[in-house]
N, C-alpha and C positions, 0 to 999 in steps of 0.2 A: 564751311557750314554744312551741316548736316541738309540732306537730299531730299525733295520727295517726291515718288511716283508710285501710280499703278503699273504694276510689272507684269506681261503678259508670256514669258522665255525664261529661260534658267538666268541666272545672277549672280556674280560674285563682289562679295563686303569685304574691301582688300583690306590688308592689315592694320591693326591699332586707327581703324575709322571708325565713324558713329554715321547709322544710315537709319531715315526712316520707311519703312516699305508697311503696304500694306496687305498686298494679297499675289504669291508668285504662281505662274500659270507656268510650272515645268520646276526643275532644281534653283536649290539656294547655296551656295558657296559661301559660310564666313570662316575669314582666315583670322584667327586672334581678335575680333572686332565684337563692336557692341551693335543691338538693330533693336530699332524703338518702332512701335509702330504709327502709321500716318495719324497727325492729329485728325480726333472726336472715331477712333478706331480704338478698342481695348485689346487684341489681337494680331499677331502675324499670321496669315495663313499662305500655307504652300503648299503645292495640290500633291510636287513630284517627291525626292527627298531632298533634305535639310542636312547639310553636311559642312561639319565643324572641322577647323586645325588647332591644336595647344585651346589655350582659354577664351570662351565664347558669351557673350554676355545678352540677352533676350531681356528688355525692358516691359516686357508685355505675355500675356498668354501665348501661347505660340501652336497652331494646330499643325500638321505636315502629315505628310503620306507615309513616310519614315523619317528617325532621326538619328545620324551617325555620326560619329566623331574620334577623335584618338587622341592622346598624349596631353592632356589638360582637361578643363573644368568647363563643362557647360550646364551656366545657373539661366535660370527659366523663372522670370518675377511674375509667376500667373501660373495659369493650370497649363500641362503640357498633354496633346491628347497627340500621340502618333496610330494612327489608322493601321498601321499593318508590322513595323517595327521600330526600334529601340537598341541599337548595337553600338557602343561606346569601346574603345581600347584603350588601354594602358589609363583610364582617365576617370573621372568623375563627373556626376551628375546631382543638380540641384532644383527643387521643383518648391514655391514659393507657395503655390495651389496645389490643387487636385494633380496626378497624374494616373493617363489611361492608355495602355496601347495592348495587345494581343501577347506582345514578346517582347522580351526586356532584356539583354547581355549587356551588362556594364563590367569593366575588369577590375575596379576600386570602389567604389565607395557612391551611393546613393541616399539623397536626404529628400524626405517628400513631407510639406507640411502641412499636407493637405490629406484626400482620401488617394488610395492606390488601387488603381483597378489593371489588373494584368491576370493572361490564360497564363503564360509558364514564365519566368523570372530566373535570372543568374547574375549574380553577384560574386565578383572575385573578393572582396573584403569586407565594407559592410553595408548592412541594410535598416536606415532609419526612420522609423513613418509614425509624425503625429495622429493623422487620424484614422481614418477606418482602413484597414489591410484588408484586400478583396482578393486573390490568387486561386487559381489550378492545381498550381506545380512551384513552389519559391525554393531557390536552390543558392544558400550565400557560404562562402567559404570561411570566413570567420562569425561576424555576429549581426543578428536580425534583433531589433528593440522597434516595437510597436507601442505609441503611446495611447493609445483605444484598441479596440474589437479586431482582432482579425479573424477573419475566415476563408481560411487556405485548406485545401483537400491533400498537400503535399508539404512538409517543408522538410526540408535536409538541411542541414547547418553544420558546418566541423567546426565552429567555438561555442558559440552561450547565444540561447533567444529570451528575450526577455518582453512579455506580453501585460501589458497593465490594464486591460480590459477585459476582456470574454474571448474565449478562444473557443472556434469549432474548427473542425477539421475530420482528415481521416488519418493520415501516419505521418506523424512529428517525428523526425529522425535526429538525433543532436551530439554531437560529438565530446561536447563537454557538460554543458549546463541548461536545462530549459529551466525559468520561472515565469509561471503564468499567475497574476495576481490576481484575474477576477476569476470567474466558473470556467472551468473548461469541457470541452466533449467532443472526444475523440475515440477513433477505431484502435489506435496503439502510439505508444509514448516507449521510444528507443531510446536512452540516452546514456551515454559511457561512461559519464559525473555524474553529477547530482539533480534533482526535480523539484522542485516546489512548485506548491500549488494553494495559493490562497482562499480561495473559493472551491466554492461543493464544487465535483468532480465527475463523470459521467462517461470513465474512458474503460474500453472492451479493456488493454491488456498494455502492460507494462511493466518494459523489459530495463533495468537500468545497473549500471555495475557499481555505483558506490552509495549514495542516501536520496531518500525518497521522505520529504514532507509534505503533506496534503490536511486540508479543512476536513474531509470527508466525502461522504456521494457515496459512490458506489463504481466498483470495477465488475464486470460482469464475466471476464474470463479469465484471466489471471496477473497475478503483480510477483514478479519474480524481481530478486533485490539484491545483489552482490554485500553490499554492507549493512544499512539498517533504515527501516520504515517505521513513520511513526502520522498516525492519524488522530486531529487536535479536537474532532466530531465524530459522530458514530458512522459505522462505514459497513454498505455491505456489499462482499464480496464473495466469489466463487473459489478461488486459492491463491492463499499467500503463503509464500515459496522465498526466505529469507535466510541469507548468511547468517548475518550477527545475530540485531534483536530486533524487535516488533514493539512497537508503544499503540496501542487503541484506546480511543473512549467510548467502547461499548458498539456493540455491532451483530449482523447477523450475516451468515453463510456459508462457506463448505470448507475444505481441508484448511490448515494454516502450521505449515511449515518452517522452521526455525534453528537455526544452529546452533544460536547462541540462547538469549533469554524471551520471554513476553510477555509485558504489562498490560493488561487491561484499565481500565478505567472507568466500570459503568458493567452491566450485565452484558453475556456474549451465548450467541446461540452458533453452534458450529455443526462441522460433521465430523473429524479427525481432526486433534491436535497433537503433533509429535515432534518434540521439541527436546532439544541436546541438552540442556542448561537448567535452568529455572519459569517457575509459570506463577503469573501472580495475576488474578482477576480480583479487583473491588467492585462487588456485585455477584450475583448469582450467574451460573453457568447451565450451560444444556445442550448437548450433544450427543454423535454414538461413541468416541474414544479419547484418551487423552494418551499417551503417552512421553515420561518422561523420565530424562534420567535422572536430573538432582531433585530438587521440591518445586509441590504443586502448591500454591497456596489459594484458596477459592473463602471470599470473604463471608457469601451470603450461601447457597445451597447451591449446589451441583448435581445433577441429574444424568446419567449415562445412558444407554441404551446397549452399550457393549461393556468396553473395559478400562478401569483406571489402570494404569500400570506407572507405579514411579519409584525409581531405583533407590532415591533417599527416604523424603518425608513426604506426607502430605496431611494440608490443615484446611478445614475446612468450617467457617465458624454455622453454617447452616447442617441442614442434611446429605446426606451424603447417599442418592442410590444408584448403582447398577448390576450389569449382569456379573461382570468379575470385577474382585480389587485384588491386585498383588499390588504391593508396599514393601519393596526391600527395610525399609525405617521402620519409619514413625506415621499412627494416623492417631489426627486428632477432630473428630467432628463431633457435635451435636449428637446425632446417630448415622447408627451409619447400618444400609439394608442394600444386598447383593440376591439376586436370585441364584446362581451358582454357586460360587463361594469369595470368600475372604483368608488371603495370605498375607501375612506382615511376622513383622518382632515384637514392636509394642502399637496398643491402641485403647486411645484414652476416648472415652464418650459420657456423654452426660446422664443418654438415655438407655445406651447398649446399641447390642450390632448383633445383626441376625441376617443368615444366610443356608443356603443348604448345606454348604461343608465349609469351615472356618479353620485354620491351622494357625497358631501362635509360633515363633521360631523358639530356639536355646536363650534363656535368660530370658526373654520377652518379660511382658510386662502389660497388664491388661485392667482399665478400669470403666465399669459397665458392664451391665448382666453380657452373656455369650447366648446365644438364641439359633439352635442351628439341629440337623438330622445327624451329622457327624462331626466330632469337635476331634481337635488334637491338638494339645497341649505338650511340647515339647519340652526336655531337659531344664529346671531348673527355672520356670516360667513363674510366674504370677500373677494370679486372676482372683476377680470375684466372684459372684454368680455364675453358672453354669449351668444351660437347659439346653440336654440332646437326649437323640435316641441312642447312640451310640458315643459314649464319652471316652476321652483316653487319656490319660495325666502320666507324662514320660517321669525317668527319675528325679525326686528331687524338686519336686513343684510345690508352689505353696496355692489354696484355692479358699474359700470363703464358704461356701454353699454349692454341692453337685447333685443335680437331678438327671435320668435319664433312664433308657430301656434298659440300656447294659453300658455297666459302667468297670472302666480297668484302670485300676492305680496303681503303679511303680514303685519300687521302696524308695524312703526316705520322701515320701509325698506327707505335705501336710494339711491337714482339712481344719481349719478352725468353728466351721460349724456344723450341716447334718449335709448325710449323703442320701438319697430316696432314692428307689430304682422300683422298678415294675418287673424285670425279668431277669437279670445276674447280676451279680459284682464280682470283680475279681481285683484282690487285694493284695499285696506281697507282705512279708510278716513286717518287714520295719514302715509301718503307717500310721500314722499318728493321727487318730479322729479327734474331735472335739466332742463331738456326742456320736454314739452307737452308730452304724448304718443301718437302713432300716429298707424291707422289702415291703411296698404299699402298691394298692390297687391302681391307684391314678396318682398322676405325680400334681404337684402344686402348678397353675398355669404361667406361662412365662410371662415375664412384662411387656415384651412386644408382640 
């Protein structure tokens, strides 16, 4: 029959027994055995340590000064609070409540169904805690699943943390996989797979080598992304710094970096965007640069402060201004206004495009007045309107209407309607006008 005493010396619970104790004054010794505590007692308490062999079974809370064990399972039917340490070998650990101690080394596997309160944690395999995760420093070798809140200043993980509450912290370290389902915030997010993040977000910088999905928030120093980031809320950030591609729904802050492609989804204010592939925002745009090499596509107006530069096309169904547009293609916006100049091939607009100096390439193709101090019209180009101080129409152009100071046509240029100028023209004998040219005081004013 199971025993009972107040135990004032160390103790040992010999093998495959069942003992009741209530309170030990020095060490406990159970060997393989179960320990209840004394009836109308919710509790074991031991003042010294608590030391386990193979499988250990605590029918009750259990408080101890430390608690060690090796090569089996000790389950704890209550909150387990050890004062000073926690060091388990080759074994497991099971906590039915709350567990609390300063330091925790187990070398398999930890289940706490309660809150976990610990300064620094090691786990050799895994780490599983119902309620609130409270730590310093948690350090598990393969996986940490928190089903609530944790907040740990430290975690390192070499397989997957998976957090379904609210996460704070300062550096999440993860070898494979974090997913944090509620808000998170943190100082940095390491991780060599993949990151999800269900809730708004509030982390300085994150470093990750294959895909990053998050609700939104804001990073505030940078999100650099080996494969591809896509944000399902508006997001602002400081630089995002991506292989592949980038997915946003609208957002506001500084460079954004890209190898591959970037979708917007909503309007984006930036500082630099340079980008290998493709750029597609639905919504209006606003920054100092864009840079790309295939096509830009901006649904509503785009605003520059520097340069668009895009190797293919760019469409823009709003207005289009900045300091310079080079367009190896195609532009096609609304209007489009540069304070230095505008280079492309063709450019279609609704309202025209005015710049200080504008050059059309070979063949180009141009629909909307030209509005500019020096135009050039390249080989074999086609425009409408035309308003400069200095106009130039390479061989072989066909044009609509040309005004300007001084105006020079090529042979084989065709003019279908009047040319005006104020101070020269200079024409080659094969030009084909539609009406006369004609030398006037003031030229006709431009449309923009």
């Amino acid at each position: 029959m199971p025993s009972r005493c107040k135990l004032t010396e160390d103790v040992r619970v010999s093998r495959r027994s069942i003992r009741e104790i209530g309170s030990v004054e020095g060490n406990l010794v159970v060997n393989e055995a179960t320990v209840k505590p004394q009836p109308g007692q919710d509790a074991v308490s031991v003042s010294g340590v608590t030391e386990c062999y193979d499988d250990c079974y605590f029918g009750s809370s259990l408080k101890t000064g430390e608690l060690r064990g090796r090569d089996g399972r000790i389950s704890v039917d209550g909150d387990l609070t050890a004062e000073r340490l926690i060091k388990i070998r080759h074994g497991d650990l099971e906590v039915a409540g709350n567990l609390s101690s300063p330091k925790m080394d187990v070398g398999r596997r930890v289940s706490v169904r309660g809150d976990m309160t610990v300064d620094e944690a090691h786990v050799g395999g895994s780490l599983r805690v119902r309620g609130l995760s409270k730590a310093t420093s948690l350090s598990v070798g393969g996986t940490f699943r928190a089903q609530s809140d944790a907040e740990v200043e430290s975690i390192d993980v070499g397989g997957s943390v998976t957090i379904e509450g609210s996460t704070r912290g300062g550096v999440i370290d993860v070898g494979g996989t974090f997913n944090g389902e509620g808000p998170v915030e943190a100082d940095k997010i390491d991780v060599g797979g993949s990151v999800k993040i269900g809730s708004e977000m509030d982390v300085a910088e994150i470093d990750v080598g294959g895909t990053v999905k998050v609700a939104g928030g804001r990073s505030g120093d940078r999100i650099k992304v080996g494969g591809s980031f896509r944000a399902s809320e508006p997001l602002e950030f400081s630089l995002i710094d991506v292989g592949g591609t980038v997915r946003l729904s609208g957002g506001k802050g500084g460079d954004i970096e890209v190898g591959g492609s970037l979708k917007c989804e909503g309007d984006l204010k930036f500082e630099h965007i340079d980008v290998g592939g493709t750029v597609r925002i639905e919504g209006n745009a606003s920054g100092r640069s864009i840079d790309v090499g295939g096509t830009a596509r901006v649904s509503g107006d785009l605003e520059l402060t520097e340069t668009l530069s895009v190797g293919g096309r760019a469409e823009v169904g709003g207005g289009l201004r900045a300091r310079r547009v080079h367009v190896g293609g195609r532009i096609e916006a609304e209007k489009v206004e540069a304070v230095e100049d505008i280079k492309t091939n063709t450019l279609l607009t609704k309202l025209g495009a005015v710049a200080r100096s504008i050059e059309i390439g070979k063949r180009g193709e141009v629909e909307g007045p030209l509005v500019g101090e020096t135009i050039l019209i390249r080989d074999r180009a086609r425009v409408e309107d035309v308003h400069g101080q200095r106009v130039t129409l390479r061989r072989g152009c066909r044009a609509r209407n040309v005004y300007g100071a001084t105006v020079v046509i090529e042979d084989g240029c065709r003019i279908s309607g009047e040319v005006k100028y104020t101070e020269r023209l200079e024409a080659d004998r094969d030009v084909a006008f539609g009406v006369g040219p004609a030398k006037v005081e003031k030229l006709p004013e431009p449309p923009l």
